[in-house]
C-alpha positions as CSV (number, residue, x, y, z in Angstrom):
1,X,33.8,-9.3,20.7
2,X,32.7,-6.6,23.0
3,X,28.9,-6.2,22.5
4,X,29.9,-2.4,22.3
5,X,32.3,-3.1,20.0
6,X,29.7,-4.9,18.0
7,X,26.7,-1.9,18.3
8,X,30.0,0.5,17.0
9,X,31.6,-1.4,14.4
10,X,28.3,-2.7,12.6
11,X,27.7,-1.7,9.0
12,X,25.9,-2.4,5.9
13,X,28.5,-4.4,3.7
14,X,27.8,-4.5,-0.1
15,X,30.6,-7.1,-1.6
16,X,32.0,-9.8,-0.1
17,X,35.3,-11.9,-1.2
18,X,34.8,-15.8,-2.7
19,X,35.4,-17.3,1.1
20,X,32.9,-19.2,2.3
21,X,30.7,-18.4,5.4
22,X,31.6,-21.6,7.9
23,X,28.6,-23.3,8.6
24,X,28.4,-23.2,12.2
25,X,28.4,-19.4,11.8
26,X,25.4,-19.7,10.3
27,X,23.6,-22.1,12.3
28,X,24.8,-19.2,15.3
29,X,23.3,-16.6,13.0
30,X,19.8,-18.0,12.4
31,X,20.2,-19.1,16.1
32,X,20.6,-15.8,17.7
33,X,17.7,-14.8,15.0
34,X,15.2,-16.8,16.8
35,X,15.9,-15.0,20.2
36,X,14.5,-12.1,19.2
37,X,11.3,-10.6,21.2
38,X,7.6,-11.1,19.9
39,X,4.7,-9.9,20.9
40,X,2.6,-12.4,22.6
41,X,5.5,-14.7,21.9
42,X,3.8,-15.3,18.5
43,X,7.0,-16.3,17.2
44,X,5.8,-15.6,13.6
45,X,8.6,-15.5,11.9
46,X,10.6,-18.2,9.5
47,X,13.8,-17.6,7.5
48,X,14.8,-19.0,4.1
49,X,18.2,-19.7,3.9
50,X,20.6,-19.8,0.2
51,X,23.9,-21.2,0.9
52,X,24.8,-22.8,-2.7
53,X,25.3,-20.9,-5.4
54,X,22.4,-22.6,-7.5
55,X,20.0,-21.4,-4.7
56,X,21.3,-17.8,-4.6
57,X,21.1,-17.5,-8.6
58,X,17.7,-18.2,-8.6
59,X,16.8,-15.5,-5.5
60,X,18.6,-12.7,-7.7
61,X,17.3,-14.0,-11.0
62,X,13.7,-13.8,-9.5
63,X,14.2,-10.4,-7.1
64,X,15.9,-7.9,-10.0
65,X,14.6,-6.5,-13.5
66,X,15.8,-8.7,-15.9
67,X,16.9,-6.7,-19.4
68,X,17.9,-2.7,-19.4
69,X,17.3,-1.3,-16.1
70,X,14.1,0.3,-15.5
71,X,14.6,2.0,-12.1
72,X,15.6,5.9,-12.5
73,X,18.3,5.0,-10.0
74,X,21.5,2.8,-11.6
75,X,21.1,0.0,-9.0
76,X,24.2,-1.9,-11.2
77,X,26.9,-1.1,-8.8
78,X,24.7,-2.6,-5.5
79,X,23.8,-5.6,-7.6
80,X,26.9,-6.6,-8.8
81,X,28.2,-6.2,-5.3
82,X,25.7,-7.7,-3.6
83,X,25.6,-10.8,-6.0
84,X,29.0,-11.8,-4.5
85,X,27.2,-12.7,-1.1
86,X,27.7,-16.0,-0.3
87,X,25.1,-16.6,2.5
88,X,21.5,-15.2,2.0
89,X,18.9,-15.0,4.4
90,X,15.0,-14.0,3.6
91,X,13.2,-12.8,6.8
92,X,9.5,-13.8,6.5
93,X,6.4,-12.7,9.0
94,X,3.4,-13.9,9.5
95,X,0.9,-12.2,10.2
96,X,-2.1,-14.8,10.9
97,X,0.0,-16.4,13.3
98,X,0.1,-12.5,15.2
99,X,-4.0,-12.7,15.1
100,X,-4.3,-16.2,15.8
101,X,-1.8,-15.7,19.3
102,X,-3.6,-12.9,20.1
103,X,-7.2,-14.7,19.7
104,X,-6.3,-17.3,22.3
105,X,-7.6,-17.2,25.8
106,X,-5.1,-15.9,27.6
107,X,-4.9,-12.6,25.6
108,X,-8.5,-11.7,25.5
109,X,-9.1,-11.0,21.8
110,X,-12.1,-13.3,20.3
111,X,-11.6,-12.1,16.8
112,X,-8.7,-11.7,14.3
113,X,-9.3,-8.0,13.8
114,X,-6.2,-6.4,12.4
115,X,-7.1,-3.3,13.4
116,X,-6.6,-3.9,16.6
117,X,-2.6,-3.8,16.5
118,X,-1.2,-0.1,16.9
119,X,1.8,-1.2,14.2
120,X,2.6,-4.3,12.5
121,X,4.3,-6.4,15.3
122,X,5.2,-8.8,12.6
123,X,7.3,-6.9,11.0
124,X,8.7,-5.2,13.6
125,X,9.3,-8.6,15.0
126,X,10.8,-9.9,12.1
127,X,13.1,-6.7,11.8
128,X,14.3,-7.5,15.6
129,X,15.1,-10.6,14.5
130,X,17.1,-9.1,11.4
131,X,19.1,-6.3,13.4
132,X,20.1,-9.8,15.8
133,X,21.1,-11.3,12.7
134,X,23.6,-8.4,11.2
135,X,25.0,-8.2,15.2
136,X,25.7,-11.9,15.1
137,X,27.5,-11.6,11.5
138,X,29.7,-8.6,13.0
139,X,30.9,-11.0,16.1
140,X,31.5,-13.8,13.9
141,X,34.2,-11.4,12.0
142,X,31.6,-11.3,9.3
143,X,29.8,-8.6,7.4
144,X,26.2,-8.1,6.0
145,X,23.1,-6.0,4.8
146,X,19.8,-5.9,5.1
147,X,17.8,-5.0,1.6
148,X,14.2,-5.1,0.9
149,X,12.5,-7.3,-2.1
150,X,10.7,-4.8,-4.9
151,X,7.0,-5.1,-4.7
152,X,7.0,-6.0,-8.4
153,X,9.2,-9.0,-7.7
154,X,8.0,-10.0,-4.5
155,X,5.6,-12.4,-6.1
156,X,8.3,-14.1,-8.6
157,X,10.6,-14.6,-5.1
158,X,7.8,-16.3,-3.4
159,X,6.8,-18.8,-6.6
160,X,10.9,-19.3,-6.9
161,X,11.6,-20.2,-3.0
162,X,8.1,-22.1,-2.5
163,X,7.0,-19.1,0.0
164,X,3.6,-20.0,1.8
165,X,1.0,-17.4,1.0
166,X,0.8,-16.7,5.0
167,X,4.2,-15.1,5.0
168,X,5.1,-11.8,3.7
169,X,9.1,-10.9,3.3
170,X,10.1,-8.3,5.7
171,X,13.8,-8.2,4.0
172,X,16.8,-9.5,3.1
173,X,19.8,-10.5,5.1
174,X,23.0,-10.9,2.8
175,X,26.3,-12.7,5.0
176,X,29.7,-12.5,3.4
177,X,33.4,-11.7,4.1
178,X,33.3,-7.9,4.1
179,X,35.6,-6.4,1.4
180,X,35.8,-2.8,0.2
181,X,34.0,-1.8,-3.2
182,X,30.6,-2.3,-4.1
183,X,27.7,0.7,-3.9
184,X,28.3,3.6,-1.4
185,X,25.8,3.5,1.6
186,X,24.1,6.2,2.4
187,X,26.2,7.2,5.6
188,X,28.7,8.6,2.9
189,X,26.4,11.2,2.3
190,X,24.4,11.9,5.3
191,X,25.9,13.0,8.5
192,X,24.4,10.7,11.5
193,X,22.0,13.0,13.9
194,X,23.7,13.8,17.0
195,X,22.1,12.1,20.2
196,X,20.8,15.4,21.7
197,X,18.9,15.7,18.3
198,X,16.9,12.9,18.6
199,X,16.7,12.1,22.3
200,X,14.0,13.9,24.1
201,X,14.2,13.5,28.4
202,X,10.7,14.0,30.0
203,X,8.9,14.7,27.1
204,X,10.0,16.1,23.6
């Protein structure tokens, strides 16, 4: 595919059909993940991967409210849709491994002060990696959507998948054959900013 035709065409999927994601189209997916930039080439990232459906029960069983619902939002349509997934992908950062890299001779730091960093580079590294990761899904005729963990749940995800304590979960990735249904995005009820809106030439 076109790599214009893949920037254009890319969207957050929320239910999949019952085929299976072909295994080399993974491996391409995590691949492509990997090729992402970071800072210092740190390279602090890692990726849990669910393929079977044992593995992906216990990732939903851990990551949503078990019993009545307690959000003030009705998250039933997004779950049941995104349950259907058959490929999940959690995109972990590290941040000692930023501090570390960054403490070595060649970059001039002697201490592993966070405060140092302007933004969180591992997370925006990770998220790099993501956006690579959804782009790889579209040219492999694929669909998929990035989703965050709840804070509350985080720790029961991390106990579940055997998580190190030095990585944090920047998101979700979910892989599937696309199908329509499942919880509107939000694109159905925002309008997307026009360039001249948001792109400011020579200053703002």
């Amino acid at each position: 595919m076109e790599f214009q035709d893949v920037v254009r065409t890319r969207r957050m999927h929320r239910k999949f059909t019952d085929e299976p994601v072909a295994a080399d189209a993974v491996d391409r997916i995590t691949r492509n993940a990997v090729r992402a930039p970071s800072a210092g080439f740190s390279q602090g990232w890692a990726f849990v991967v669910l393929e079977t459906a044992q593995d992906r029960d216990r990732f939903w069983a851990a990551s949503t409210p078990q019993g009545p619902e307690r959000s003030e939002r009705d998250m039933s349509a997004w779950l049941a849709g995104m349950r259907t997934a058959p490929v999940i992908v959690l995109a972990l950062a590290s941040k000692a491994a930023y501090l570390r890299r960054y403490a070595e001779p060649d970059k001039g730091w002697e201490d592993l002060d966070e405060a140092r960093w302007p933004v969180p580079f591992w997370h925006v590294d990770v998220g790099m990696a993501s956006l690579l990761m959804l782009q790889t899904a579209v040219d492999e005729g694929l669909g998929a959507c990035f989703f965050g963990v709840p804070p509350e749940h985080v720790p029961a995800v991390r106990a579940e998948l055997g998580i190190p304590d030095e990585y944090e979960i920047t998101g979700v990735v979910a892989v599937g054959h696309p199908v329509d249904g499942g919880a509107k995005g939000s694109p159905t009820r925002r309008r997307r900013k026009p360039l001249d809106e948001v792109v400011h030439r020579g200053g703002w």
